[in-house]
matplotlib code that plots the C-alpha trace (Angstrom):
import matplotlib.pyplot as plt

x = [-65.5, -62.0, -58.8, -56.0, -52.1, -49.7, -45.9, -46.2, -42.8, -39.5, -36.2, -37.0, -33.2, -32.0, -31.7, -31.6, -28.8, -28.2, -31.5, -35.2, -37.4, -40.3, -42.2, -43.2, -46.0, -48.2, -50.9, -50.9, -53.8, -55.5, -55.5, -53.0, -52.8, -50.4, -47.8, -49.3, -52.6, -54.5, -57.7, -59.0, -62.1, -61.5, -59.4, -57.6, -57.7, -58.6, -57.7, -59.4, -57.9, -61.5, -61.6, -57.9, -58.9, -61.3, -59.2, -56.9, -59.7, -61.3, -57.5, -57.1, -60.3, -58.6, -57.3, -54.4, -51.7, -51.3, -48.8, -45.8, -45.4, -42.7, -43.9, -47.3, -46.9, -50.1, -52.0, -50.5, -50.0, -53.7, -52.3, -48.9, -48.9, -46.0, -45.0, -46.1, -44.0, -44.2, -41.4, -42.8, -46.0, -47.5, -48.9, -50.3, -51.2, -51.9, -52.9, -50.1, -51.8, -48.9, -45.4, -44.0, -45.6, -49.1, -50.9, -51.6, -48.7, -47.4, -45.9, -45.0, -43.6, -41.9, -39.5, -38.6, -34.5, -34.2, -36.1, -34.3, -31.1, -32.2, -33.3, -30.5, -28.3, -30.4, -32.4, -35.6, -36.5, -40.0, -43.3, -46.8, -49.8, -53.3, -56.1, -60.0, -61.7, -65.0, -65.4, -67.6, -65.5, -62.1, -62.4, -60.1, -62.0, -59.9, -56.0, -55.6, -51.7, -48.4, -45.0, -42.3, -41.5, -38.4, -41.2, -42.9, -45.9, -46.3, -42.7, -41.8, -44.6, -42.9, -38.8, -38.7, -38.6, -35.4, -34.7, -37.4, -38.5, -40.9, -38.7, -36.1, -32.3, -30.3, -28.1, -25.0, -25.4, -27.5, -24.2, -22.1, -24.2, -23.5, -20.1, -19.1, -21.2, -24.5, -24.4, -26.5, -29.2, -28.0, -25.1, -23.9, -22.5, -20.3, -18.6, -18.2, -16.6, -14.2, -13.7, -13.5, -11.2, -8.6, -9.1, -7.8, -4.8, -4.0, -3.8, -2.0, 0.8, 1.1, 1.2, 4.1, 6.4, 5.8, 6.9, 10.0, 11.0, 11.0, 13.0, 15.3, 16.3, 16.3, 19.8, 21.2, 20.8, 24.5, 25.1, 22.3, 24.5, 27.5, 25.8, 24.5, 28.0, 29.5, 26.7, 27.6, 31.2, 30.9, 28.0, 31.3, 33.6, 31.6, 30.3, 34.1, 35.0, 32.6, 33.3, 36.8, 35.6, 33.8, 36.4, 39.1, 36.9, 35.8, 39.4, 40.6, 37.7, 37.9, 34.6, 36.6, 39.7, 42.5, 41.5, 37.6, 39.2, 39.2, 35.7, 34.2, 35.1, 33.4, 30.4, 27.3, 27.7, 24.2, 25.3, 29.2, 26.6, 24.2, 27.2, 28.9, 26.0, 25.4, 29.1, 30.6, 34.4, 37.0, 39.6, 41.9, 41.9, 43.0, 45.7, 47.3, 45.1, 46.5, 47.7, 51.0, 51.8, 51.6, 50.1, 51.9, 52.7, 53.0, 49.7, 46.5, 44.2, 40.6, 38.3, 36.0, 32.3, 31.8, 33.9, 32.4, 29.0, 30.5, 31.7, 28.0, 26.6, 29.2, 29.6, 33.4, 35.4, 37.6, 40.7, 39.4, 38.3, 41.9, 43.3]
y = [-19.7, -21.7, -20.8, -21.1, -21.1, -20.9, -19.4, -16.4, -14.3, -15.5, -14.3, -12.2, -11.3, -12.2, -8.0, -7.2, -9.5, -7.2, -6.6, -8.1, -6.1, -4.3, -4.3, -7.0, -7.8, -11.1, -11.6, -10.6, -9.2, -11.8, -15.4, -17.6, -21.7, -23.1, -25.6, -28.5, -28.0, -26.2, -24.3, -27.7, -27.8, -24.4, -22.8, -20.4, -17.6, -14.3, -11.0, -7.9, -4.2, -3.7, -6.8, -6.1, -2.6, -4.1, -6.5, -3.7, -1.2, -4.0, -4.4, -0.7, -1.0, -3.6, -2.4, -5.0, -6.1, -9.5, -12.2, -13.5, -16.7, -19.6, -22.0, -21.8, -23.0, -20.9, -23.0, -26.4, -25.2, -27.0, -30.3, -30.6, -28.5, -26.3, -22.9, -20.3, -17.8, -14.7, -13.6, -10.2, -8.4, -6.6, -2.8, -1.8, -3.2, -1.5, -2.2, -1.3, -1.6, -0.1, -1.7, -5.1, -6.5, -5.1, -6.8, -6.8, -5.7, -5.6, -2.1, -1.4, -4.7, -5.1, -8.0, -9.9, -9.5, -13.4, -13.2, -10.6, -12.1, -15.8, -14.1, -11.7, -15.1, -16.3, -19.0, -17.8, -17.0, -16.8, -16.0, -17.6, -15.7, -17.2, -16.0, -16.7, -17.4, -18.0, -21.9, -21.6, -18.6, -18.5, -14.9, -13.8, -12.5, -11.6, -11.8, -13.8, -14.1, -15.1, -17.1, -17.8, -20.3, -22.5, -24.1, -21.8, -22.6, -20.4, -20.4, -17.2, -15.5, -12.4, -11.8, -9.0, -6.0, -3.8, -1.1, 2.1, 5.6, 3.1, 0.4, 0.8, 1.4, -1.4, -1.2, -0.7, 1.4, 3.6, 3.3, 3.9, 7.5, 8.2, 7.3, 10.1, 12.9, 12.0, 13.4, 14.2, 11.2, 12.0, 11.0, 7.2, 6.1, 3.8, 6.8, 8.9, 7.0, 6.1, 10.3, 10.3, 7.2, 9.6, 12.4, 10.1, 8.8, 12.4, 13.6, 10.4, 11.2, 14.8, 14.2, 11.0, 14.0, 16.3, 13.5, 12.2, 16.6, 16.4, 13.1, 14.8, 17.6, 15.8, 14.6, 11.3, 8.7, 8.5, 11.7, 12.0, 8.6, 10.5, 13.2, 11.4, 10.1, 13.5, 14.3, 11.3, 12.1, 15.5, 14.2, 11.9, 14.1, 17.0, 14.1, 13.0, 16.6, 17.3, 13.7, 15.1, 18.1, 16.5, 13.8, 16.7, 18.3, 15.4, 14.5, 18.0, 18.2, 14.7, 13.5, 11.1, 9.0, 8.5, 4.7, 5.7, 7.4, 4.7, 3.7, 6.8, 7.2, 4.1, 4.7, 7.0, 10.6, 11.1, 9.0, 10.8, 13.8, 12.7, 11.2, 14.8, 16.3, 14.1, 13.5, 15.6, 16.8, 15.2, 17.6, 15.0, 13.4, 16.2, 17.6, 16.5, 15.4, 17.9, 21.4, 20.8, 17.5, 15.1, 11.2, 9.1, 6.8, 3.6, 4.0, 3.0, 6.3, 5.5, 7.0, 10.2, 9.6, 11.8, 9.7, 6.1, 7.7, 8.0, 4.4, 3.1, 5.1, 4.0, 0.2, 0.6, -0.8, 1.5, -0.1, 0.7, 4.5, 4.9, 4.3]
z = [-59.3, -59.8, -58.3, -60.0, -59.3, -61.9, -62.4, -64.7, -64.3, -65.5, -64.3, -61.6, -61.0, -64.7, -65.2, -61.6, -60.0, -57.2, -55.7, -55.6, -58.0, -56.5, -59.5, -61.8, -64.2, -62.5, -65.4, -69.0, -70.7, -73.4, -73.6, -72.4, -71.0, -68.7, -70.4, -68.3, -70.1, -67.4, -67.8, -68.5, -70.1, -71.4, -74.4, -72.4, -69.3, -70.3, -68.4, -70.5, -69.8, -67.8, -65.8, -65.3, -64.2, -62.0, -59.7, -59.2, -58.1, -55.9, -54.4, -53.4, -51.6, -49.3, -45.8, -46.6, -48.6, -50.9, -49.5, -51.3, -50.2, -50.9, -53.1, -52.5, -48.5, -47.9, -49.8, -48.3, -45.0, -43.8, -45.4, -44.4, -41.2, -42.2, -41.3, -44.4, -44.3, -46.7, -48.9, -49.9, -49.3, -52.9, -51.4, -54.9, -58.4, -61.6, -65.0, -67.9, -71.4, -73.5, -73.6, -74.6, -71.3, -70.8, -68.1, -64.2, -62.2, -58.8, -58.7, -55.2, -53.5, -50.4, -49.7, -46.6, -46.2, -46.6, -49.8, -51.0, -50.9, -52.2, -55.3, -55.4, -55.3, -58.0, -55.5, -56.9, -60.3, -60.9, -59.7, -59.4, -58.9, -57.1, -59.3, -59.4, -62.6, -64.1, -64.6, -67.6, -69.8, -68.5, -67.6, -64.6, -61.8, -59.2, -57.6, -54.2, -53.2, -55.4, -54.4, -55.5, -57.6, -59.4, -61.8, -63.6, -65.3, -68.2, -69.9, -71.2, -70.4, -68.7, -68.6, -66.2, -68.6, -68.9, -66.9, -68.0, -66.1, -64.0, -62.8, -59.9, -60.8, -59.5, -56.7, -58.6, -60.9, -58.0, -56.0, -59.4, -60.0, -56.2, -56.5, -59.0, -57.3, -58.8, -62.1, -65.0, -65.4, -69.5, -69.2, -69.4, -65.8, -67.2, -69.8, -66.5, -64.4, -67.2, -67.5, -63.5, -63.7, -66.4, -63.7, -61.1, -63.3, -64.3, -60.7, -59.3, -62.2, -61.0, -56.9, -58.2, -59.8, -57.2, -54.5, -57.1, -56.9, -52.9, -53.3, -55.4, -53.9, -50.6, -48.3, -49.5, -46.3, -46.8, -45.9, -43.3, -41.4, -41.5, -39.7, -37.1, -36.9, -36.3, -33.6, -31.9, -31.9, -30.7, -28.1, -26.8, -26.3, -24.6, -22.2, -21.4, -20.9, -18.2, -16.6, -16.5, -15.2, -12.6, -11.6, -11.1, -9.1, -6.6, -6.5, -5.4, -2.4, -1.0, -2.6, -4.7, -3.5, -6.1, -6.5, -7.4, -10.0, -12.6, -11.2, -11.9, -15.1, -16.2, -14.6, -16.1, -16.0, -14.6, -11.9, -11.0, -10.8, -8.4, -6.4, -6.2, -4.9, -1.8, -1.2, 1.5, 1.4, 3.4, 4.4, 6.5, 3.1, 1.3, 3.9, 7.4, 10.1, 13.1, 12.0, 10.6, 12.0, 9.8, 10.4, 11.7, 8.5, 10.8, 12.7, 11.1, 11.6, 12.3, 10.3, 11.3, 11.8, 8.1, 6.6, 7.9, 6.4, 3.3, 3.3, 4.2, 1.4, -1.5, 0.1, 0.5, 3.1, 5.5, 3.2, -0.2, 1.7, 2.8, -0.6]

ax = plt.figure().add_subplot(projection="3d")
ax.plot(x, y, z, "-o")
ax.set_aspect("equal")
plt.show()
């Protein structure tokens, strides 16, 4: 027996550019050559529907899958001492005798992520099966590996067919379909999203005149700063009557001297509050010092123990207390 290697299927991602096929014919049924001239010695290969039938049988009776390599490393790996790493791994073949492509195909493949993407990127094209074959009659005899190829070696031999019932929907028009709610395989997903993409405009044009309504019947920002300007106004003046409130009624206790006066009005209302409450009244400030006797206006009066405390707490001196 002979082996033979040759690149039999063209564009694996020409009608699948967004994912890795995982089905694909790898030998046709009848004669055909490789365009450097191999069989030699021999007219052509020859795969028949039974000896096609055959290899696949004897496949399924394997406890393992066939490799996918990268350019046939598998094969070289003895003489250049490479790594030979597989791209794919082909689970299950079968023989299609009807169609534009009848042959032997690999129908359930699984693909490495790294090979995926090199031929989703269009890195890879084509694939090259590993076949045995009988020396004297050309007759295919059995189906060792495959790779992946940029140099096919029999042109044209097999496009990768158009999307049928038996080949995997590509990615995007899988994610189209899921996209508009998965609808009836009948229908053309292109021509629904176009109806779901009228639904869409129809329903942005009726939530834009329900929002141009609220905008209309809205306040102006004119009028809604002229409020706040009011509600500022009448803020200040209900916060300088009750600092005038206050003021009077430190002044008429003691709490507050006459010359705090002016200091107390400039200072934050939160703070005359908290002032008021700690503040104790000062009654020799607020009449005479000894019954009815009045101070003597050309004696310095020392100041009571109370009001000392007060000093310490506000950081007066006895002069600024005294007024």
């Amino acid at each position: 027996m002979s082996v033979a290697a040759t690149s039999c299927l063209a564009a694996l991602a020409a009608n699948l550019p967004s994912a890795a096929p995982e089905a694909f014919r790898l030998l046709p049924l009848g004669s055909f050559r490789a365009v450097d001239g191999r069989p030699e010695k021999l007219d052509a290969w020859v795969l028949t529907a039974d000896d096609a039938q055959k290899i696949a049988a004897d496949l399924a009776a394997l406890n393992r899958d066939l490799p996918i390599d990268y350019e046939h490393q598998i094969l070289e790996a003895k003489r250049n001492g490479q790594p030979a790493p597989a791209a794919g791994w082909i689970q299950r073949v079968g023989v299609r005798a009807e169609g534009d492509a009848p042959g032997l195909w690999a129908e359930e493949v699984v693909w490495t992520e790294r090979a995926r993407q090199m031929i989703a990127a269009g890195e890879y094209r084509y694939i090259s099966p590993v076949f045995r074959f009988d020396p004297k009659t050309g007759r295919i005899t059995a189906l060792l590996m495959a790779a992946l190829t940029n140099h096919p070696g029999l042109d044209g031999l097999t496009d990768l067919q158009p999307l049928t019932e038996d080949t995997p929907m590509p990615d995007s028009i899988a994610a189209l379909r899921e996209a508009l709610g998965n609808p009836d395989p009948a229908i053309d997903p292109a021509a629904a999203a176009v109806e779901a993409l009228k639904a869409k405009d129809a329903e942005i044009a009726r939530l834009k005149k329900e929002v141009e309504a609220v905008q209309a019947a809205a306040v102006p920002m004119s009028e809604h700063a002229k409020l706040q300007a009011e509600l500022a106004a009448l803020s200040a003046r209900v916060e300088a009557d009750e600092r005038a409130r206050l003021i009077e009624a430190g002044l008429a206790d003691g709490r507050i001297l006459p010359a705090q006066k002016d200091y107390w009005s400039q200072q934050p209302i939160a703070a005359l509050k908290a002032w008021l409450e700690v503040a104790q009244p000062v009654a020799a400030l607020t009449g005479q010092q000894s019954g009815e006797v009045a101070p003597n206006a050309n004696k310095t009066a020392a100041l009571s123990a109370e009001a000392e405390h007060l000093c310490r707490i506000a950081g007066w001196t006895p002069e600024v207390f005294r007024g």
